[in-house]
N, C-alpha and C positions, 0 to 999 in steps of 0.2 A: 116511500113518502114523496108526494108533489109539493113543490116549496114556486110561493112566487114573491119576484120581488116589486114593494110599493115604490111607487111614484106618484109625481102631481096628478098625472091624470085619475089615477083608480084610489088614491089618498082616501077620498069621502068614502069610498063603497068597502072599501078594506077595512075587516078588524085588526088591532093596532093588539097584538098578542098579551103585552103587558098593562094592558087595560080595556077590559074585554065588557064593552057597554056601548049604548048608543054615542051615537055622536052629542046628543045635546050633556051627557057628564062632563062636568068641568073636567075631570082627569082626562077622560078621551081627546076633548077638545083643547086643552092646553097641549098633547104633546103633541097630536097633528097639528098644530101651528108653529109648534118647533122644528118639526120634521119638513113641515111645505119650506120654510127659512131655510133650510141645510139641503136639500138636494142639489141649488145649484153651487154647493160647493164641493160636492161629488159624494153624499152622504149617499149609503148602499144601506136601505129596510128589507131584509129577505126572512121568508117565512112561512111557517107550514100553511098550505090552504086550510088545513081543520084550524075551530079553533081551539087555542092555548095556549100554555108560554114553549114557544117554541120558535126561537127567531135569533140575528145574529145580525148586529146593526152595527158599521162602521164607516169611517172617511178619512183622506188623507190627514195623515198627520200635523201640516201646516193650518188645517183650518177646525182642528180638535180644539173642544173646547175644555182642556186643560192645558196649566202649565208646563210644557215639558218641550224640548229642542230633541228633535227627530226627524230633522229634513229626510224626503221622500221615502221615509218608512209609512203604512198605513195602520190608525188608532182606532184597535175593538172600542166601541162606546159601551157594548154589551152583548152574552154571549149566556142563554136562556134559554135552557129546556129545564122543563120541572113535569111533576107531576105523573101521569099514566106514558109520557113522549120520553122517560129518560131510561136508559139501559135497551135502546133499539139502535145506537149508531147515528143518530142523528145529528149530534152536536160535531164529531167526524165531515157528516153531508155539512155541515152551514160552515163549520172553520175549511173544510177543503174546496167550499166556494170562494170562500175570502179567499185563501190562496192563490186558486188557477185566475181567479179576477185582477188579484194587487200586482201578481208577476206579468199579465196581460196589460196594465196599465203603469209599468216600468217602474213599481214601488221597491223599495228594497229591502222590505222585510213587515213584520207585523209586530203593533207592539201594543201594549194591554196591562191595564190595571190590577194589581192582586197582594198579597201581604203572604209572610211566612206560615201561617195558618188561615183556613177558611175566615172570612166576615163575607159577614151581611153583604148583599148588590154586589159581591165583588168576585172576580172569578176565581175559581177551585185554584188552587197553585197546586194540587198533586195530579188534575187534566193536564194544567200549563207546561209541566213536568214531562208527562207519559210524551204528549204533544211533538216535545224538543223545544220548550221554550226556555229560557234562562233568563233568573234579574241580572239585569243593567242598570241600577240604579236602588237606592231606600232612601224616604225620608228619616225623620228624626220619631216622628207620631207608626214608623212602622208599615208604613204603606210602599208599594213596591213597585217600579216597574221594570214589566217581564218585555223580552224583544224574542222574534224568532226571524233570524235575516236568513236572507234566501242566499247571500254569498260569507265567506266570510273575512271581506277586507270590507264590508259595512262599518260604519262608525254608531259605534251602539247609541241610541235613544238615550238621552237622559233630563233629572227634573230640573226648572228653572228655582234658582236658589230661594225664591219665595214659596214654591213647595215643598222646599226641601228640609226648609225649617219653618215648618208652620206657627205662627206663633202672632196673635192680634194685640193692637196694643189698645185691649176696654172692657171693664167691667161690665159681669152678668154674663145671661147668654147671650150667645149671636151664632145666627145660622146665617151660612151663606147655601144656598142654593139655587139650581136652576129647571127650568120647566122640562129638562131632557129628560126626567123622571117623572112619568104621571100620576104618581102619587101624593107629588108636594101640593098640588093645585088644590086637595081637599083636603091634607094633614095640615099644612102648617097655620093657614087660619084657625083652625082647630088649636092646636098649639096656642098659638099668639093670642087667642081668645081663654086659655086654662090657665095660660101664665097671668094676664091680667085679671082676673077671678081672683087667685093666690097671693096677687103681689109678686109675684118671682120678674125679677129684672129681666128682659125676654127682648132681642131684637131681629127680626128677619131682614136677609140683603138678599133680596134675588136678583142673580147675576142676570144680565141682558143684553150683554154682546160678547165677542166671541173675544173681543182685545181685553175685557176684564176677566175673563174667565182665563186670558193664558199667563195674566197676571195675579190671579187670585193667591191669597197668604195659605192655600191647602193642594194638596196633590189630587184630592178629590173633588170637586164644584158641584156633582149635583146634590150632595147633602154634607157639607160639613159644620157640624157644634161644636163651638168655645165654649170653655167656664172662665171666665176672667187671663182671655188673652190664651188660657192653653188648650191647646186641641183635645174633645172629649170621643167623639166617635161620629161614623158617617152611615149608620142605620138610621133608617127612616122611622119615624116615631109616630103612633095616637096619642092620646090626652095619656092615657092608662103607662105607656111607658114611660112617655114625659115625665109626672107627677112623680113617677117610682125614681127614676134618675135625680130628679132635685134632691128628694128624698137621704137618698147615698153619698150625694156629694154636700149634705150640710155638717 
């Protein structure tokens, strides 16, 4: 497999793997605009030339847009092969570029989002595992982060105590998210439009710098749901899962 990786210059001409459409989709184009904003903070897009979901997007840890203290370790944003590209070795090829790159760039280890069992957008913890990665940290909502340092007198990664105890103080829902996910750009209006049809109490925060996001009340930013202050889950939602979740929680 041939893997290249995006930058500003080839941004426009590059499919963007986890949202695989022209440039004029709102999704396409909200997350290239998130993406042109993070490269000069040393944000690495690398990715199969076919296309598909096959890619492995990261940046130092100081300018990760979650809460969490992990001086010069470097933070997976995301780490995605699916479909006909999974069981050839590839996810190996993109986490052993992150490697030879972070150790070339004198980071001191890799660290990454994941929970004791698979969820949703979030990485395998039994790949994290095979890997040699280990949790360094759990929230209170179960979310977890894994670190894999290159020495070991590293000082582990861990979350800042606003995501550690995730917990908002307001009734209804509330979504906080952010555009690093190309999918919010057409769900959550969708969302914010089913909730107000129903009446369901319904408010979206999309985070929009990088200092609200390392202080945000969840260990997750690009999709975290409340129900009344306590954290429900960070899958991305249509109308159809929405409705069915109100549903369960009445």
């Amino acid at each position: 497999m041939e893997y290249i990786r995006v930058t500003k210059e080839n941004l426009e001409k590059e499919h963007i793997c986890c949202a695989i459409s022209s440039n004029n989709d709102v999704q396409v184009s909200s997350k290239k605009a998130w993406l042109a904003d993070r490269f000069d903070d040393g944000l690495v897009f690398l990715k199969s030339i076919e296309r598909g979901k096959c890619f492995i997007e990261y940046i130092p840890a100081e300018f990760a847009w979650n809460p969490i203290e992990a001086k010069e370790y470097m933070y997976i944003d995301c780490l995605w092969v699916s479909g006909s590209f999974k069981g050839h070795g590839y996810s190996n090829d993109l986490l052993g570029a992150c490697v030879d790159d972070s150790k070339k760039k004198g980071r001191k280890g890799l660290c990454i989002l994941s929970a004791a069992k698979k969820r949703p957008f979030l990485a395998d913890p039994k790949y994290l595992k095979y890997k040699g990665f280990t949790v360094c940290d759990e929230a209170d909502n179960g979310i977890q982060l894994w670190h894999f340092p290159f020495s070991q007198d590293s000082e582990p990664p861990r979350f800042k105590d606003c995501a550690k105890h995730p917990h908002i103080e307001e009734d209804g829902y509330v979504l906080y998210y952010t555009n690093q996910c190309p999918f919010n750009a057409k769900y959550v209006p969708i969302i914010e439009q089913v909730a107000k049809e129903h009446s369901i109490p319904f408010r979206a925060i999309r985070i929009e710098s990088r200092e609200d996001a390392q202080n945000a009340p969840t260990p997750v930013t690009t999709y975290a749901l409340f129900l009344n202050g306590k954290y429900l889950t960070n899958e991305q939602m249509n109308d159809s899962k929405f409705l069915k979740l109100t549903n369960t929680q009445v």
